[in-house]
C-alpha positions as CSV (number, residue, x, y, z in Angstrom):
1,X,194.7,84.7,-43.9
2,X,191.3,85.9,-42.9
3,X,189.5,89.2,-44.0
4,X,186.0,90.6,-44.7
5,X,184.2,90.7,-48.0
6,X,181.1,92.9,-48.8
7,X,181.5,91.0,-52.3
8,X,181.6,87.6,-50.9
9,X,178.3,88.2,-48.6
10,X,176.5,89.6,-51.4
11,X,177.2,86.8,-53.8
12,X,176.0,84.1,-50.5
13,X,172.9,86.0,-50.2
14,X,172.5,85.9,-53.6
15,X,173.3,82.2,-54.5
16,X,170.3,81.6,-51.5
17,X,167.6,84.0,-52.9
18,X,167.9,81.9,-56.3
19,X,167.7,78.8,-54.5
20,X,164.6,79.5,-52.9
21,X,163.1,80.8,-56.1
22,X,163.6,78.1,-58.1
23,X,166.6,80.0,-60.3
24,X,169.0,77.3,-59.3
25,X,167.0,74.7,-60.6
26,X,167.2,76.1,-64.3
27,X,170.9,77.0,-64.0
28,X,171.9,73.8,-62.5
29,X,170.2,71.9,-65.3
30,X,172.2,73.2,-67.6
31,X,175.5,72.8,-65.9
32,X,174.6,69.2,-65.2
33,X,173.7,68.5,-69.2
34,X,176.9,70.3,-70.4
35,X,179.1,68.8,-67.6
36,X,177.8,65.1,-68.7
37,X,178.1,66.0,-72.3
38,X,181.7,66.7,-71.7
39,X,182.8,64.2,-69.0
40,X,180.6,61.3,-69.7
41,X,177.4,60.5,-67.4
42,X,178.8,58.6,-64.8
43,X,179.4,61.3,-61.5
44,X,182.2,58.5,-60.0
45,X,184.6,59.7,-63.4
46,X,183.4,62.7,-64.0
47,X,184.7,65.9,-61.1
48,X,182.4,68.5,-62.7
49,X,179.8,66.3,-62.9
50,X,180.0,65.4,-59.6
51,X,180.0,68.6,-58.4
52,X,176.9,69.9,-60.5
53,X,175.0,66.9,-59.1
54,X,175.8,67.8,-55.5
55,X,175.1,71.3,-56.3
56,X,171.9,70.7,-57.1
57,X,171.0,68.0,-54.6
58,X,171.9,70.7,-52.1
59,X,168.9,72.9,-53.2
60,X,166.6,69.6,-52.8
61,X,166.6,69.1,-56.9
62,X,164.6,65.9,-57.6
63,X,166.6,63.2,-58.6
64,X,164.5,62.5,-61.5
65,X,165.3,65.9,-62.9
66,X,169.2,65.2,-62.6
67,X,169.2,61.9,-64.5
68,X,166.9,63.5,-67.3
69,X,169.4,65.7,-67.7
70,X,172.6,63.5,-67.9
71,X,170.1,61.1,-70.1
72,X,170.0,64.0,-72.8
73,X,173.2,64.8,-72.3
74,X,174.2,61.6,-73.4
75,X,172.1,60.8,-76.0
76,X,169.6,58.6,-74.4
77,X,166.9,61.2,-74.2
78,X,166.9,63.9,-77.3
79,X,167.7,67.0,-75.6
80,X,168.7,70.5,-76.3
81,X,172.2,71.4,-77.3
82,X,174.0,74.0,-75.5
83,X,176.9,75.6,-76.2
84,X,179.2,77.3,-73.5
85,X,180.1,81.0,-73.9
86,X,182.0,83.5,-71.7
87,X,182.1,87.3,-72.4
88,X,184.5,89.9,-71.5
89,X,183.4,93.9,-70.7
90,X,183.6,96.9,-68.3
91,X,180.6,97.8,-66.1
92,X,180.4,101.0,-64.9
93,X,183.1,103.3,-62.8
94,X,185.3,101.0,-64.7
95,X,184.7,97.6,-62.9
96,X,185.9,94.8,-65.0
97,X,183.2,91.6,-65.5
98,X,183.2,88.3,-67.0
99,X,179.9,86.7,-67.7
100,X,179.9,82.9,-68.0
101,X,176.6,82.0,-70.1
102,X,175.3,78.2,-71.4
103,X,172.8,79.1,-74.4
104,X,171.3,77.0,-77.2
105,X,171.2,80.1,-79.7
106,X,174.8,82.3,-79.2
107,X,173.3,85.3,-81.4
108,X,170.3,85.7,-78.8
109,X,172.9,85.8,-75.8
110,X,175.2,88.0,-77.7
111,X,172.4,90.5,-78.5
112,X,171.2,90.5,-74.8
113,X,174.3,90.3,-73.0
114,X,175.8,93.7,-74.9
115,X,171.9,95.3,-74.7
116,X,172.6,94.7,-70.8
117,X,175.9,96.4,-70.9
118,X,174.8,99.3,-72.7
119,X,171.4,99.9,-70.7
120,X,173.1,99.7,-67.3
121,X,176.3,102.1,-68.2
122,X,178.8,99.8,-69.3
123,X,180.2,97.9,-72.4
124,X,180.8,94.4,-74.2
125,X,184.6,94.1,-74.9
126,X,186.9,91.8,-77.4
127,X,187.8,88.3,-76.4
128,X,190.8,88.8,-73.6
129,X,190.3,92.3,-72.9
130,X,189.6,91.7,-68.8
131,X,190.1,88.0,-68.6
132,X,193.9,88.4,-68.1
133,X,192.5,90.3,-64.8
134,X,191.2,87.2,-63.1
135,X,192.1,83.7,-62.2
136,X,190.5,80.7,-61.7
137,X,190.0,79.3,-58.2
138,X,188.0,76.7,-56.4
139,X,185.7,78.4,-53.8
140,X,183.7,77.1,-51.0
141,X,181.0,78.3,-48.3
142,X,180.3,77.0,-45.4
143,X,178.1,78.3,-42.6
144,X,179.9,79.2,-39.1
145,X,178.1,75.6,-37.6
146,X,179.6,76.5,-34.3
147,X,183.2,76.3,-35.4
148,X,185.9,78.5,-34.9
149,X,188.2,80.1,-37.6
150,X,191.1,77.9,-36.4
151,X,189.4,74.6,-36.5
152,X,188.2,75.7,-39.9
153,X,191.9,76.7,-40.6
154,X,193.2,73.6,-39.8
155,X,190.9,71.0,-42.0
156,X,191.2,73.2,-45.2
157,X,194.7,74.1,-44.9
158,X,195.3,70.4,-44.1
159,X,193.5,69.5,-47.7
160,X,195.6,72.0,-49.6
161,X,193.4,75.3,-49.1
162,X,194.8,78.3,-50.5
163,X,192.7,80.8,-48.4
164,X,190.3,81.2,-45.4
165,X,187.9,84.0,-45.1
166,X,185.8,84.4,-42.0
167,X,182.4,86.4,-42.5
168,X,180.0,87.2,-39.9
169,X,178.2,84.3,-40.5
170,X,180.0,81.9,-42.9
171,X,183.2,80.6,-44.0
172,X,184.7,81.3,-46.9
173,X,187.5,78.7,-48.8
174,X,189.6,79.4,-51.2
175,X,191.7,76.8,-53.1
176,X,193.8,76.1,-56.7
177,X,191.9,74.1,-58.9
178,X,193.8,71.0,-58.1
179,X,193.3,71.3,-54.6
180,X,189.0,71.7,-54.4
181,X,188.1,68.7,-54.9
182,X,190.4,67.4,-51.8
183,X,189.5,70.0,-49.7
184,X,185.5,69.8,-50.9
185,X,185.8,65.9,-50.1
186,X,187.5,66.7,-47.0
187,X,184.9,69.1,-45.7
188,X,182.3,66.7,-46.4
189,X,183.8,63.5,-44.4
190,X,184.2,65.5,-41.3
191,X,180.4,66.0,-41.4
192,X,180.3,70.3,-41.9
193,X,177.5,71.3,-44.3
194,X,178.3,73.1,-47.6
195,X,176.8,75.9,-48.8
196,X,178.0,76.0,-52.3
197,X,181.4,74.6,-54.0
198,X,181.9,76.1,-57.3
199,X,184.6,77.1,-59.7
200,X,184.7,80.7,-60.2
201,X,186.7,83.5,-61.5
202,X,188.3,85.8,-59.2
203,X,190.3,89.1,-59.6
204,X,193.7,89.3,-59.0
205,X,192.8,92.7,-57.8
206,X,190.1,95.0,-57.0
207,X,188.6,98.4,-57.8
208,X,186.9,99.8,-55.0
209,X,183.3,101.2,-55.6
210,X,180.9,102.5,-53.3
211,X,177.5,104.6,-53.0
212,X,176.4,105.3,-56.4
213,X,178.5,103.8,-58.6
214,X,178.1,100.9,-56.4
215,X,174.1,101.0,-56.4
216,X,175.3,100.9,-60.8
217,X,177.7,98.3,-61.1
218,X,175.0,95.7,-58.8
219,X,172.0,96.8,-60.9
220,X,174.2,95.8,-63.8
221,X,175.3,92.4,-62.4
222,X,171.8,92.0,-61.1
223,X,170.4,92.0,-64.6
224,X,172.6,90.0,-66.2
225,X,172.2,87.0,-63.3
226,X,168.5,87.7,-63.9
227,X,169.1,86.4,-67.9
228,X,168.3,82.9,-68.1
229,X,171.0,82.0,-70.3
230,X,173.7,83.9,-68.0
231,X,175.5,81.2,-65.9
232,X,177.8,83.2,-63.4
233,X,178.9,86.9,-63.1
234,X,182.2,87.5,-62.1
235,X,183.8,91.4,-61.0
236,X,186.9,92.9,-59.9
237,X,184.4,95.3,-58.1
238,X,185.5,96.0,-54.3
239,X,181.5,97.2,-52.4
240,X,182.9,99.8,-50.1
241,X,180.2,100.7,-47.3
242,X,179.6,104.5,-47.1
């Protein structure tokens, strides 16, 4: 069940460099004010809220800042109104992308998103044109914290894990959408540390890229991620070492 994942150490490295920046914080927010808006304000009935707020306590978020949010959310603070989007295109060499956003002005993000396409080599498709490519999952990280692959195995598989990846120097979980809030909650009462739980989009199968047209397709996720109304970024992009 294990294997190794260029694409799954870049997006860890990634998720930690925007941590330290202060990236997450912004992101998180918004997650956090549409997850309340949607769910209700109280974490204990909400799963996505629940998640968001751990999320973000995980990257030392003050706890003022997370009730502020669910406050406006809610309608007990005035607050911004944001309106979830996801777009569909092709990056370049091919690579198919889906580009979760949360935006307050959809024309803006529109405009942006396809400029960010075009300028790095690729292009903004219709509604369903790569999304039939992916599937939703529940996906977890966990540094290595001195366990081995089969002690890992047997707590997520135990929970109702679909997959276990082991990277040099993290673990990667893989579940169905029922089955990641079980095996987040599991991982958590046995006392191993979480680096990030999230619901993502992944492909059914990849397109291997390397060198160049590597070097393209990252500069193209890169900017996107670097948009502050751009959620997540999601490939079917295989990073092949030369």
């Amino acid at each position: 069940m294990s294997g190794h994942s260029k694409w799954a150490t870049i997006k860890r490295k990634k998720a930690a460099i925007d941590a330290k920046r202060g990236k997450a914080f912004t992101k998180l927010i918004k997650e956090i004010t549409v997850a309340a808006r949607e769910g209700g304000g109280d974490p204990d009935a909400n799963p996505r809220l629940r998640l968001a707020v751990d999320n973000a306590k995980s990257v030392n978020m003050p706890q003022d800042n997370i009730e502020r949010a669910i406050k406006k959310a809610t309608g007990e603070l005035e607050g911004v109104n944001f309106t979830e989007l996801t777009y569909e295109g092709y990056g370049p060499s091919g690579v198919a992308m889906l580009v979760e956003s949360v935006t307050d002005n959809k024309n803006r993000t529109v405009a942006e998103v396809r400029h960010l396409f075009s300028k790095y080599g690729g292009s903004l498709g219709e509604s369903g044109s790569v999304a039939w490519m992916f599937e939703r999952k529940g996906v977890i990280t966990l540094p290595k914290q001195n366990k081995t692959e089969d002690e890992i195995f047997e707590i997520v598989f135990e929970a109702g894990a679909d997959d276990l990846q082991a990277e040099e120097e993290f673990f990667e979980v893989t579940t169905s959408l029922t089955s990641f809030e079980p095996v987040r909650r599991k991982l958590v009462e046995v006392g191993l540390e979480i680096d990030n739980a999230s619901l993502q989009w992944l492909a059914k199968n990849t397109l291997p890229v390397s060198g160049e047209a590597a070097e393209k397709v990252m500069k193209l996720i890169d900017a996107l991620e670097e948009s502050d109304d751009v959620q997540n970024v999601f490939a079917n992009a295989d990073f092949i070492e030369d």
